[in-house]
Legacy VTK file of the C-alpha trace (Angstrom):
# vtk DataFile Version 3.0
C-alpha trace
ASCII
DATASET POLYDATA
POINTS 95 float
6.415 33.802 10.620
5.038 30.273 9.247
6.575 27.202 10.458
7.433 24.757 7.517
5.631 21.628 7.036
7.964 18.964 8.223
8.001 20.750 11.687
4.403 20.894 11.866
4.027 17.342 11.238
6.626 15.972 13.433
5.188 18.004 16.384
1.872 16.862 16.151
3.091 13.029 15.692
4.994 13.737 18.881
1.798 14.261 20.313
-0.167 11.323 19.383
-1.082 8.467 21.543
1.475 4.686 20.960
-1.774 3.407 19.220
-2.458 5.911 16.727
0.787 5.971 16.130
1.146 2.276 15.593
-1.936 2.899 13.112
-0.322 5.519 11.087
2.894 2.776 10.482
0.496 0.142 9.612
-1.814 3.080 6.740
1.611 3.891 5.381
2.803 0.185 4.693
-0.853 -0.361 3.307
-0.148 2.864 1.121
3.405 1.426 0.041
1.868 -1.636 -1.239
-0.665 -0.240 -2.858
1.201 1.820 -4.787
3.062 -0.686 -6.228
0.194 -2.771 -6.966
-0.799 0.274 -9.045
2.653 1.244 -10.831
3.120 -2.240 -11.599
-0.363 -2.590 -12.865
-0.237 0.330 -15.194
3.114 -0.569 -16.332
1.563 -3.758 -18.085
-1.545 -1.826 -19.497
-3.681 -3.200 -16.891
-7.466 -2.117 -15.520
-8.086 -3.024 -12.067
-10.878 -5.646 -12.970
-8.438 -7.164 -15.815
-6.006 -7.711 -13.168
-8.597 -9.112 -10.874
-9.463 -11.599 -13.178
-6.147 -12.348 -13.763
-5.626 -13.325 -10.149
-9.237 -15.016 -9.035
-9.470 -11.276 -6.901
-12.477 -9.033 -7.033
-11.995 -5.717 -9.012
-13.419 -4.205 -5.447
-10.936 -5.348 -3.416
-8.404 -4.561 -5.767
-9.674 -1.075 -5.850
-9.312 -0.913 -1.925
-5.831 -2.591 -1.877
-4.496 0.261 -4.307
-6.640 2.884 -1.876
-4.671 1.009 0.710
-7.696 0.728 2.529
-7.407 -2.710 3.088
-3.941 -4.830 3.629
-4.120 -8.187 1.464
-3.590 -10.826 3.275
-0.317 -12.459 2.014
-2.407 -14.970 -0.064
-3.805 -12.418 -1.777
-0.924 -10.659 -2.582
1.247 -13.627 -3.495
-1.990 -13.958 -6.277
-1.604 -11.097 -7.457
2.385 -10.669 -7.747
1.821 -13.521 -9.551
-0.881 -11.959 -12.201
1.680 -8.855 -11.938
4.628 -11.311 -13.400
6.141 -9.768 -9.982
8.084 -11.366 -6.333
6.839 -10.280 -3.207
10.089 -10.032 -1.395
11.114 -8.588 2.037
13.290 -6.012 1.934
16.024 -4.675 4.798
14.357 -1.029 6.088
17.133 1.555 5.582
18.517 3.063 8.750
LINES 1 96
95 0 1 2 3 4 5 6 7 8 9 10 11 12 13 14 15 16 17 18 19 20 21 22 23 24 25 26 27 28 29 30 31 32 33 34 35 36 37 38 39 40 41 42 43 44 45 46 47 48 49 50 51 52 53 54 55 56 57 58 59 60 61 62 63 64 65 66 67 68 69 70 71 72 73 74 75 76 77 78 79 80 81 82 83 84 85 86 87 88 89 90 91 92 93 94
């Protein structure tokens, strides 16, 4: 008998050391961003390098932002909320 996913997952992240841990949280608030970089951008009709030039950002780093790659630093991401005609905003975590 298979186990379902969820149960799989949970176990193994049971397992995992406090630091990788701590690096999965940060890859999936990387991933959160990015995907509304990317839902936002193709709402307007956007490419990646016509929203870099809309906010002074290279279209490489944009590309690794919506990878989620790389977490903008809050400069960078007020620049481009800003080219997005967006707020960056912090938001209560539901519990």
């Amino acid at each position: 008998m298979s186990l379902p996913y969820e149960e799989v997952v949970s176990a193994r992240r049971a397992r995992l050391a406090p630091e990788v841990a701590a690096q999965g949280e940060v890859f999936a608030r990387a991933y959160e961003i990015a995907m509304q970089v990317v839902e936002l951008r193709e709402k307007l009709g956007l490419t990646q390098g016509q929203l870099a030039e809309r906010c002074g950002v290279n279209q490489a780093d944009i590309s690794r932002i919506e990878r989620g790659s790389t977490s903008p630093t809050a400069r960078t991401l007020q620049r481009i909320a800003d080219a997005l005609d967006a707020d960056v905003r912090l938001v209560a975590r539901a519990f």
